[in-house]
RODO-2510 file (C-alpha; in nm, 4 decimals, decimal comma):
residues 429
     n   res          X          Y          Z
     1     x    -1,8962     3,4176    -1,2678
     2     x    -1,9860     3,6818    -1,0427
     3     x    -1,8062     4,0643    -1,1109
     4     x    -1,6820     4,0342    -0,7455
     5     x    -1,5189     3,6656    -0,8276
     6     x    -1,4163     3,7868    -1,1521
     7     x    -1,2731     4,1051    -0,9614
     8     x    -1,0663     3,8767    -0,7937
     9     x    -0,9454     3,6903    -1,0043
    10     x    -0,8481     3,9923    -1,2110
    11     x    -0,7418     4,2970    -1,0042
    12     x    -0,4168     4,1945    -0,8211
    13     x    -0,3980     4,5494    -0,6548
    14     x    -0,7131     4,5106    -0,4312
    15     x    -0,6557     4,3417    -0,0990
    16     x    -0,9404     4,0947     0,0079
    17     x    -1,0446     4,0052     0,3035
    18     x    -1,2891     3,6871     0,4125
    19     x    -1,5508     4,0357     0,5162
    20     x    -1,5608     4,1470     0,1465
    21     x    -1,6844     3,8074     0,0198
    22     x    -2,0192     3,8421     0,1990
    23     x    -2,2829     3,6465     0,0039
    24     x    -2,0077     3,4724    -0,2279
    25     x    -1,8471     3,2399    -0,0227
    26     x    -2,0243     2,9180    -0,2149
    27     x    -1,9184     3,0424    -0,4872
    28     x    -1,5562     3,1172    -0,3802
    29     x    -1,5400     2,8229    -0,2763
    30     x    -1,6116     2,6221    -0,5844
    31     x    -1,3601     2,8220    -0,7720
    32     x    -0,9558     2,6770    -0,7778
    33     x    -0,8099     3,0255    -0,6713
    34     x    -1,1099     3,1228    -0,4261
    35     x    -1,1158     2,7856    -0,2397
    36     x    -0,7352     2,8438    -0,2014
    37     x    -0,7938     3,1733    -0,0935
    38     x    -1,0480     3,1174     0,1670
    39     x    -0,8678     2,8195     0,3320
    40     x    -0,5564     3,0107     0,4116
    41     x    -0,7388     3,3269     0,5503
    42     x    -0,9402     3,0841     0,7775
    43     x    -0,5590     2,9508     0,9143
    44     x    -0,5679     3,2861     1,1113
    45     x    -0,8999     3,4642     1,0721
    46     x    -1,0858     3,5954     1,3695
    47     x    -1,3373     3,3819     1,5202
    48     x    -1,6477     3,5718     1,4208
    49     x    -1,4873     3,6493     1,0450
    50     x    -1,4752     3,2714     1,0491
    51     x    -1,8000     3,2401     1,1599
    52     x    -1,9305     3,4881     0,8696
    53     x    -1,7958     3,1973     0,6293
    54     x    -1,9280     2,8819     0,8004
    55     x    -2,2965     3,0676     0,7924
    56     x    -2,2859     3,0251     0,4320
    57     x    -2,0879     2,6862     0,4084
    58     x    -2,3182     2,5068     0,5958
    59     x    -2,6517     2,5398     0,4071
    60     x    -2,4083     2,4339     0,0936
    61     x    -2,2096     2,1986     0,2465
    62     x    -2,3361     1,8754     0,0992
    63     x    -2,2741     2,0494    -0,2249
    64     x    -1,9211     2,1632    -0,1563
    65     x    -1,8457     1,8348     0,0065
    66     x    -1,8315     1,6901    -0,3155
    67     x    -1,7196     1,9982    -0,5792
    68     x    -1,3300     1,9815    -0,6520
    69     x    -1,2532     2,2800    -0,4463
    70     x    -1,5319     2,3066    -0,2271
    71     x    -1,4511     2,0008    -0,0095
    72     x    -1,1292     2,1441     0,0863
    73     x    -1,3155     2,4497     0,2614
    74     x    -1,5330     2,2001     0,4044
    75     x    -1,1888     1,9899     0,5718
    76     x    -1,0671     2,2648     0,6471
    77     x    -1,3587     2,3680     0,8956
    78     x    -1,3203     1,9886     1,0268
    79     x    -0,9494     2,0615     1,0678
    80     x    -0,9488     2,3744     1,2521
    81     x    -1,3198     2,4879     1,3719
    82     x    -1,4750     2,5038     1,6747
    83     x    -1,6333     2,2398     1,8484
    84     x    -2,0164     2,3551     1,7715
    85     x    -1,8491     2,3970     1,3596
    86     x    -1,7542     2,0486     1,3492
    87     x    -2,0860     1,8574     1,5133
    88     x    -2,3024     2,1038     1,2282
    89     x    -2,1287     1,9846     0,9816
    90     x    -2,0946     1,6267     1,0979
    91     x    -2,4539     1,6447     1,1187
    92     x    -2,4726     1,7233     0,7656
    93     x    -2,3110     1,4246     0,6964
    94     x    -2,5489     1,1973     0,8383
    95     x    -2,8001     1,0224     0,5433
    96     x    -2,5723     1,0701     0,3327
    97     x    -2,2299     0,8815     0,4383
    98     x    -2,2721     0,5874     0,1710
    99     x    -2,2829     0,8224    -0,1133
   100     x    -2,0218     1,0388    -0,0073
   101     x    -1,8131     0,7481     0,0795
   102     x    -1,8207     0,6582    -0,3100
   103     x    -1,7823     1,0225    -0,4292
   104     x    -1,4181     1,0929    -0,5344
   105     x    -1,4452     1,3736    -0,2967
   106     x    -1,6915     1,3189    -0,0429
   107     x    -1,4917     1,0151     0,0423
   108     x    -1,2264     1,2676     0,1508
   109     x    -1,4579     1,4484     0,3668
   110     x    -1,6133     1,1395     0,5659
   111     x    -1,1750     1,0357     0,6462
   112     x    -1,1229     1,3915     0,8067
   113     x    -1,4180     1,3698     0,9273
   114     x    -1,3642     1,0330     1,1300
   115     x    -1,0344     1,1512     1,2308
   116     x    -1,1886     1,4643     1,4256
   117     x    -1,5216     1,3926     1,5127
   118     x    -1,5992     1,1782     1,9070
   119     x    -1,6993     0,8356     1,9526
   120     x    -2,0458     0,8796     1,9476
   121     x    -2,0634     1,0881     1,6238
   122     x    -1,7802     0,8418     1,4465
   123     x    -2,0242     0,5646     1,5065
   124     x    -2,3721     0,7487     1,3955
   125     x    -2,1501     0,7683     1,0836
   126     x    -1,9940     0,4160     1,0103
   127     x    -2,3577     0,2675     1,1529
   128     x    -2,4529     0,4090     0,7838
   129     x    -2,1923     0,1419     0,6314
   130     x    -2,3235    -0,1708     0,7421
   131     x    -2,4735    -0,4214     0,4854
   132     x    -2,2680    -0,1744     0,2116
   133     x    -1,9242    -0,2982     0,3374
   134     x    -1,8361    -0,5174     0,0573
   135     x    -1,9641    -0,2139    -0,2020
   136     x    -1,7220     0,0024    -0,0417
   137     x    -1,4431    -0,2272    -0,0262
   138     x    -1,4559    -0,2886    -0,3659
   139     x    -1,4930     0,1016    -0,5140
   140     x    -1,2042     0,3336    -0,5552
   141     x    -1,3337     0,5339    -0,2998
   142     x    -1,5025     0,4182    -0,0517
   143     x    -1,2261     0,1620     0,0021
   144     x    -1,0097     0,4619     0,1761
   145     x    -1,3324     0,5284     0,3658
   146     x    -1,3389     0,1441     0,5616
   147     x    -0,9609     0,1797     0,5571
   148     x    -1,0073     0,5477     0,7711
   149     x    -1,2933     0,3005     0,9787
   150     x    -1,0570     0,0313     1,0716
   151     x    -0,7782     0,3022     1,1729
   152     x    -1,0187     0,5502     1,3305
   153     x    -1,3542     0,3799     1,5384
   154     x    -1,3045     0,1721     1,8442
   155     x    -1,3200    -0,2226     1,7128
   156     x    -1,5902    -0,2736     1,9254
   157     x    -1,7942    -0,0750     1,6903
   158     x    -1,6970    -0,1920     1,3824
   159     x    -1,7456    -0,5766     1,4036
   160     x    -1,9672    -0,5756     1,1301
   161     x    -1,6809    -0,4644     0,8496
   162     x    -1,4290    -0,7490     0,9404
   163     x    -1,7154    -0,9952     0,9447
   164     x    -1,8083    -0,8822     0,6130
   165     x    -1,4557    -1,0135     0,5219
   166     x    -1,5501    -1,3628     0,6686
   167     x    -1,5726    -1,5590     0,3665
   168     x    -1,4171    -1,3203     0,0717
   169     x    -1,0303    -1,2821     0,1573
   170     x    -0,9532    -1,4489    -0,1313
   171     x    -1,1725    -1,2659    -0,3492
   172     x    -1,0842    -0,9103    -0,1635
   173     x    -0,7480    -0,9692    -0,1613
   174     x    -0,7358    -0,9898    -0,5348
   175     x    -0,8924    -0,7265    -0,5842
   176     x    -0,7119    -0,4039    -0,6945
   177     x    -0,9002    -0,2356    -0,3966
   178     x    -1,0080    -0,4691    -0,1744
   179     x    -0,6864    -0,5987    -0,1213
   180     x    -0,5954    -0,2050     0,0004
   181     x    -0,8263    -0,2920     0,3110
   182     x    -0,6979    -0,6327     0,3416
   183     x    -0,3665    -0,5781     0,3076
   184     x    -0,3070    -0,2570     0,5200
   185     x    -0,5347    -0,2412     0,7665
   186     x    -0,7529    -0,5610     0,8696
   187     x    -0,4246    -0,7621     0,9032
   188     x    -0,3424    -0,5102     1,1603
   189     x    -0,7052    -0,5305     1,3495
   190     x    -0,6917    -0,8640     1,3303
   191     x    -0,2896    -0,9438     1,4581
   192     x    -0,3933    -0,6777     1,7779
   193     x    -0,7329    -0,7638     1,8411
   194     x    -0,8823    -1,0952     1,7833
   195     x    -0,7793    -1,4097     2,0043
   196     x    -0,6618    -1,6732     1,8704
   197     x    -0,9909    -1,8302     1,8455
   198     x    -1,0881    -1,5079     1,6437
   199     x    -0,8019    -1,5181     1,3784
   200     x    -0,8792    -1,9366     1,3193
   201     x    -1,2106    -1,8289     1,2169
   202     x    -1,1818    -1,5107     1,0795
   203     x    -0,9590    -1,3438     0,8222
   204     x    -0,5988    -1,4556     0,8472
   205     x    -0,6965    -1,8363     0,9002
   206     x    -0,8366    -1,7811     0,4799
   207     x    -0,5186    -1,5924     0,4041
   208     x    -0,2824    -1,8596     0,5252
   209     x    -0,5103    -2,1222     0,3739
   210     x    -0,5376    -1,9783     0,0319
   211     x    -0,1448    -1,8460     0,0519
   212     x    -0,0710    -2,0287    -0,2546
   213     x    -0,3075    -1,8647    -0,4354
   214     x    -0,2689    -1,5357    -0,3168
   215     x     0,1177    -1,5668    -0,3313
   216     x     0,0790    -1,5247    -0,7945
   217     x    -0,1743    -1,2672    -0,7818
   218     x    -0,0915    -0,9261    -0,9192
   219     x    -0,2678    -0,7843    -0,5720
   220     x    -0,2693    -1,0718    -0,3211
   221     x     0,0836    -1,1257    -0,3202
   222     x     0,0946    -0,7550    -0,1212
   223     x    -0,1182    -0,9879     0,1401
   224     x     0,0897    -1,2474     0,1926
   225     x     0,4092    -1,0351     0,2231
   226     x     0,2124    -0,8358     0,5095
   227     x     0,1806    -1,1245     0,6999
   228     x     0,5314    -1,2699     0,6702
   229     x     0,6029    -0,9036     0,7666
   230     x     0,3874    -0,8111     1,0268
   231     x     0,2696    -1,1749     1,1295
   232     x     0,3715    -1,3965     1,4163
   233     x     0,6509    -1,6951     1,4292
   234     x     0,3062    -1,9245     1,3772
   235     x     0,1930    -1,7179     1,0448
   236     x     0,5243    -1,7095     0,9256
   237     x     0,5658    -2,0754     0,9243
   238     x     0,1818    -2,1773     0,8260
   239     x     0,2772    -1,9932     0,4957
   240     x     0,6223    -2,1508     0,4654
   241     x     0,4312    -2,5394     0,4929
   242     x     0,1298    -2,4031     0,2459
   243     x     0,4347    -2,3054    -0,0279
   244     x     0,7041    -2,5927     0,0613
   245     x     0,7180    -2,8436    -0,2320
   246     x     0,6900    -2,4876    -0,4585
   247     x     0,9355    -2,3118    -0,3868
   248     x     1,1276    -2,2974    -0,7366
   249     x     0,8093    -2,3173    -0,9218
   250     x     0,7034    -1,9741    -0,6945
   251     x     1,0787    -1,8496    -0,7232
   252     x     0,9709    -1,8284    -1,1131
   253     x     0,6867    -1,6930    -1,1009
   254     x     0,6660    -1,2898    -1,1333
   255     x     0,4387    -1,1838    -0,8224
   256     x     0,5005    -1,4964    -0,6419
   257     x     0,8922    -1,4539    -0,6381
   258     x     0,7906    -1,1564    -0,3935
   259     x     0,6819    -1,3228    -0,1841
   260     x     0,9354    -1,6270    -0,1845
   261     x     1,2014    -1,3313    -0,0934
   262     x     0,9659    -1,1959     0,2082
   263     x     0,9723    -1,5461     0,3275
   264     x     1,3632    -1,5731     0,3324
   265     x     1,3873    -1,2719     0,5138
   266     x     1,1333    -1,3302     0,8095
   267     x     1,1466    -1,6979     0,8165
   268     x     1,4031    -1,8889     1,0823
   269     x     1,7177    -2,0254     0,9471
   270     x     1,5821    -2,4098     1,0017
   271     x     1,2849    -2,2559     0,7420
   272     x     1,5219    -2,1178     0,5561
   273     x     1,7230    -2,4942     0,5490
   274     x     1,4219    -2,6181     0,3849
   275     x     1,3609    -2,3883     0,1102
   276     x     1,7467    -2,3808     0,0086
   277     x     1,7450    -2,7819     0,0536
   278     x     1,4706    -2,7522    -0,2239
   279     x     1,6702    -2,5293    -0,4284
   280     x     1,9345    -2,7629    -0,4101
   281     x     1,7772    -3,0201    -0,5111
   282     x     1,8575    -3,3964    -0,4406
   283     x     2,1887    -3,4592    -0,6910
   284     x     2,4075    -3,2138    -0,8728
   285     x     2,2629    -3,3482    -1,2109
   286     x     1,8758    -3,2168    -1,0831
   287     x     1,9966    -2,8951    -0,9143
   288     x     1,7060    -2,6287    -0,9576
   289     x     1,9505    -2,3509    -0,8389
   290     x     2,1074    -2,3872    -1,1674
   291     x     1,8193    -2,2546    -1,3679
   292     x     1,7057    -2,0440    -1,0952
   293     x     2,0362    -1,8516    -1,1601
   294     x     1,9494    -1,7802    -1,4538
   295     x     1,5299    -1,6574    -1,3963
   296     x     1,4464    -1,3055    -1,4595
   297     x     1,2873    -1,3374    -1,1419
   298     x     1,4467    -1,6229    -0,9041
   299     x     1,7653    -1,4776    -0,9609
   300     x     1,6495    -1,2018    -0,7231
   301     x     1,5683    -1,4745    -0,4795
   302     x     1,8920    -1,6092    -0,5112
   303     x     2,0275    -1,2944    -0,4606
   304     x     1,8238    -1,2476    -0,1502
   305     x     1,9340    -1,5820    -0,0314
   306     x     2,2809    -1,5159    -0,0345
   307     x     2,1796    -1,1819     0,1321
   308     x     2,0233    -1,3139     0,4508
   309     x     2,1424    -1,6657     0,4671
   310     x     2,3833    -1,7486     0,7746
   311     x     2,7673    -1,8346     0,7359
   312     x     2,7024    -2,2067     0,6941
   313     x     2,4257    -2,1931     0,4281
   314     x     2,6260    -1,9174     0,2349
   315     x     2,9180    -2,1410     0,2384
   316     x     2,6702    -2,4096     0,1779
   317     x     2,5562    -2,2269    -0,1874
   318     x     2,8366    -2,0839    -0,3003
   319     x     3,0273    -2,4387    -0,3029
   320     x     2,7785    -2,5140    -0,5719
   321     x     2,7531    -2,1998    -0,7291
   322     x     3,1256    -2,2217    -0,7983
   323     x     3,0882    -2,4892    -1,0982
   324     x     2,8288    -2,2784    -1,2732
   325     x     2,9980    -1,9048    -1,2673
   326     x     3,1670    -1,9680    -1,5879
   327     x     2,8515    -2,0618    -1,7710
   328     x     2,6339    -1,7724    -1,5804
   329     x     2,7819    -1,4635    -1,7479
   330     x     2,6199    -1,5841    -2,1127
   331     x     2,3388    -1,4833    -1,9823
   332     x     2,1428    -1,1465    -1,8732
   333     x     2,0202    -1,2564    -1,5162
   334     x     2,2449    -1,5245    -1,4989
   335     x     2,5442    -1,1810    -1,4612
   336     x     2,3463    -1,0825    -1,1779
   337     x     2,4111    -1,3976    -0,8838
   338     x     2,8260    -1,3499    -1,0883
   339     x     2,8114    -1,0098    -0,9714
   340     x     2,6926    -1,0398    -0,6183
   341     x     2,9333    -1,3601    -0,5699
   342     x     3,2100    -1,1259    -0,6697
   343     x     3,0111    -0,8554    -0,4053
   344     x     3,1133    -1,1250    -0,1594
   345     x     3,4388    -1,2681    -0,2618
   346     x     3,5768    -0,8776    -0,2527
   347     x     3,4166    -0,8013     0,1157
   348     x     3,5334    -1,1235     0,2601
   349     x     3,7679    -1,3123     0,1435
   350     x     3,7689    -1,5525     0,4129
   351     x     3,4581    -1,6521     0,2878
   352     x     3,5180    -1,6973    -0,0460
   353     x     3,8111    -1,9652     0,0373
   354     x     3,6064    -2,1603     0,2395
   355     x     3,3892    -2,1642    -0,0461
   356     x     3,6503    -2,2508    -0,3003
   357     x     3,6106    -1,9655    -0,5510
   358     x     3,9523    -1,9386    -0,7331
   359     x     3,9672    -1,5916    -0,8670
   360     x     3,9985    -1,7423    -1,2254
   361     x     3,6490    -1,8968    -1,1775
   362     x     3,4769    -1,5678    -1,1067
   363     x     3,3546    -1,4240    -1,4034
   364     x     3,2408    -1,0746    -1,4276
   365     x     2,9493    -0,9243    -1,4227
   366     x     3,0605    -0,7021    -1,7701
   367     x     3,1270    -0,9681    -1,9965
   368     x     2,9022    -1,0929    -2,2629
   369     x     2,5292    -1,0399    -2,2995
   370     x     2,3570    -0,6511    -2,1886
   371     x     2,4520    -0,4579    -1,9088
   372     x     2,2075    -0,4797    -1,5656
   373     x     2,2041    -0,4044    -1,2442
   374     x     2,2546    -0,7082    -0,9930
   375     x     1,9420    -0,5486    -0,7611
   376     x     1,5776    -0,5798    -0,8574
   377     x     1,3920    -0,2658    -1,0026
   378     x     1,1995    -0,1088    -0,7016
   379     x     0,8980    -0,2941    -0,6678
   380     x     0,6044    -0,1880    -0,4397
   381     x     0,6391    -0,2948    -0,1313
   382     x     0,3932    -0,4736     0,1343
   383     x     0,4144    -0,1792     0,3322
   384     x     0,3451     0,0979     0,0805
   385     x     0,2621    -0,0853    -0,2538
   386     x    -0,1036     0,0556    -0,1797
   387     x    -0,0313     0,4288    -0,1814
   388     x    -0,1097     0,6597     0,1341
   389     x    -0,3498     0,6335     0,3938
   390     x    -0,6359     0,8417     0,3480
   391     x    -0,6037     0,8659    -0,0330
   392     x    -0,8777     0,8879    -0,2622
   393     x    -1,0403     1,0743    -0,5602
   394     x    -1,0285     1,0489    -0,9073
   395     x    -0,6409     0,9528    -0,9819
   396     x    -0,6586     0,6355    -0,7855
   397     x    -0,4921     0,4298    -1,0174
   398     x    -0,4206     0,1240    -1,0044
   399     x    -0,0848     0,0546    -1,2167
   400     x     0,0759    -0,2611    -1,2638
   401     x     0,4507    -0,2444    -1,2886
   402     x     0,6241    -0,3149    -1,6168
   403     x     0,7125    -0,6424    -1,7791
   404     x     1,0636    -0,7917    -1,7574
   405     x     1,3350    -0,7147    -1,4331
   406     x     1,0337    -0,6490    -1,2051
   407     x     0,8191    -0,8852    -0,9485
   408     x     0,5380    -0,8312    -0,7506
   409     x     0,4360    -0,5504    -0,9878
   410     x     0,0572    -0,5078    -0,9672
   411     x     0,0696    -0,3198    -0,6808
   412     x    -0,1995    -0,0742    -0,6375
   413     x    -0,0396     0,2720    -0,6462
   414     x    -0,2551     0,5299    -0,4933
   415     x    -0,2239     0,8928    -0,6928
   416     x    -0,5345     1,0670    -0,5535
   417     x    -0,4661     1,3639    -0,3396
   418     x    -0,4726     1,2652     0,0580
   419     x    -0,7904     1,3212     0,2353
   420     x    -0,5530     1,5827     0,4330
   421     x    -0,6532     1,9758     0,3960
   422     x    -0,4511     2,1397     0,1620
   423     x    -0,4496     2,3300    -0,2025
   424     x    -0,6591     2,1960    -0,4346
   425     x    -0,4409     1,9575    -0,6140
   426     x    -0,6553     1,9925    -0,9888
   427     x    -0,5852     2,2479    -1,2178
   428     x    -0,8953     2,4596    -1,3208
   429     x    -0,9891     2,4272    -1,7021
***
């Protein structure tokens, strides 16, 4: 450490300014409280103080680009430096964008630096990914980095990392990074770009095919949910066909239930018919609602069912619903579907008579077995079960949610700091 960084660190009553770090900027940079210090003087420094700083950056700035601190200096002269600042150091990028694009920081330079640099640099830069797609995909990193492509470059110019998918949904989509790319952002390319010719051939004709699949893995249940989601009437009931015949077997099932739900909610009521005919089953002696009722995980469909179902099919359910509440509140999730009848009988009770709930039939949720909440623990969600856009670095977990109560768990949390400019989110040791 240098007497002028050590100065600074140490001597609270001296002022300094970005002038009084002449020949010490690297190293400013690379420190916690320097980096820190230099961004937020460059928020309103003077263009040629500025320009004192970049004229040491930039000889450095493959180094700092992927030093804890340092690439926050670098962003930050992406973020908010002049047009000739931003083409040096985009040049400095080029050669090098694979490797950065698997360095837990460098990955967070190449993102700001798609989101600022024109057309022509952004694809000089991506050109560098192609025939390393897959690599990228797959890494903690450099899966943000084809994420930031996908959002960022024209799709004209990027052909060549959805075609890479051509082939692997199913493996990408199970994969606790891949299906990041999959999931939140080559859905969306493919839903607004391809024709319909396109998407038969390409990447949503393997999701829907391999739904089943897809629908009981940890990860590629997010996928499936995304397209019920986000998809068209035609997606939506593709997927329905691929899981019909399964549908109590999937109910069960603890990622797979997820996804079961997603399809109540954005599926038509005559799709809707056809899963609850299956949950009926064909007599009252083979009635798979029964011990659906009383899953730690299809009683959350249930629960959903009775949720979104229309007038008719609630009626429909809770007629044979009524001849199991007694039994239901012996057990844990089986106090769950009492509780959210009861939810119903209160707020209408014109429902519950044409239901035939007596009052005396309705057991409540408090008696016998342990105490739980009728509403399943927050899961990740197809929308944000892969953590923010733009993430990376070395906290980019992947956590699986806890056993027991929770479905669809699995979902790849993101905890890396966002490729945005900001204080350096690690603690010096």
């Amino acid at each position: 450490m240098s007497p002028l960084l050590e100065e600074f660190k140490n001597n609270k009553a001296r002022r300094f300014e970005l002038g009084d770090l002449a020949e010490h900027v690297v190293e400013f940079s690379s420190d916690q409280h320097g980096s820190r210090f230099i961004q937020q003087k460059l928020e309103t420094a003077a263009p040629e103080d500025a320009q004192l700083v970049f004229d040491e950056v930039l000889p450095a700035a493959h180094a700092l680009m992927t030093d804890v601190f340092g690439n926050y200096v670098v962003q930050k002269f992406l973020a908010n430096g002049t047009p000739e600042q931003i083409d040096a150091i985009a040049g400095e990028l080029k050669g090098h964008v694979l490797s950065l694009s698997l360095q837990m920081y460098g990955c967070r330079v190449i993102q700001k630096a798609l989101e600022v640099i024109d057309e022509d640099a952004q694809c000089a830069l991506v050109a560098e990914l192609e025939g390393h797609v897959s690599r990228c995909v797959r890494d903690q990193n450099g899966n943000h980095v084809v994420q930031k492509c996908i959002e960022c470059v024209a799709p004209a110019k990027i052909q060549f990392i959805v075609e890479a998918f051509y082939g692997n949904v199913l493996s990408l989509s199970t994969h606790p990074y891949g299906c990041r790319v999959i999931q939140a952002r080559s859905i969306h390319w493919v839903l607004e770009h391809c024709t319909p010719e396109q998407k038969s051939e390409g990447i949503m004709d393997e999701i829907l095919r391999e739904a089943t699949s897809l629908a009981q893995d940890q990860y590629g249940n997010y996928v499936v949910q995304h397209v019920l989601q986000h998809g068209g009437e035609g997606e939506r009931k593709t997927i329905l066909q691929t899981l019909a015949g399964q549908i109590v077997l999937l109910a069960q099932h603890k990622f797979a239930s997820n996804v079961i739900e997603k399809c109540l909610t954005y599926c038509g009521a005559s799709e809707r018919q056809i899963m609850i005919d299956e949950m009926l089953g064909k007599t009252d002696e083979n009635e798979p609602l029964q011990a659906m009722m009383k899953d730690q995980f299809a009683n959350y469909v249930v629960q959903k069912l009775l949720e979104v179902c229309d007038d008719g099919q609630r009626d429909q359910l809770l007629t044979r619903m009524r001849v199991h509440l007694g039994n239901l509140k012996k057990f844990t999730y089986g106090k769950h579907i009492v509780a959210r009848v009861e939810k119903f009988v209160a707020s209408a009770s014109t429902a519950a008579n044409s239901a035939g709930i007596e009052p005396a039939a309705t057991a409540t949720a408090s008696e016998g077995g342990e105490d739980q909440d009728d509403a399943r623990p927050a899961a990740g969600s197809a929308e944000t079960g892969f953590g923010e856009e733009g993430d990376g670095g070395e906290d980019d977990a992947q956590l699986s949610s806890s056993e027991g109560g929770k479905s669809g768990g699995g979902g790849a949390e993101a905890y890396g700091a966002s490729a945005d400019v900001g204080e350096p989110a690690v603690s010096a040791s």
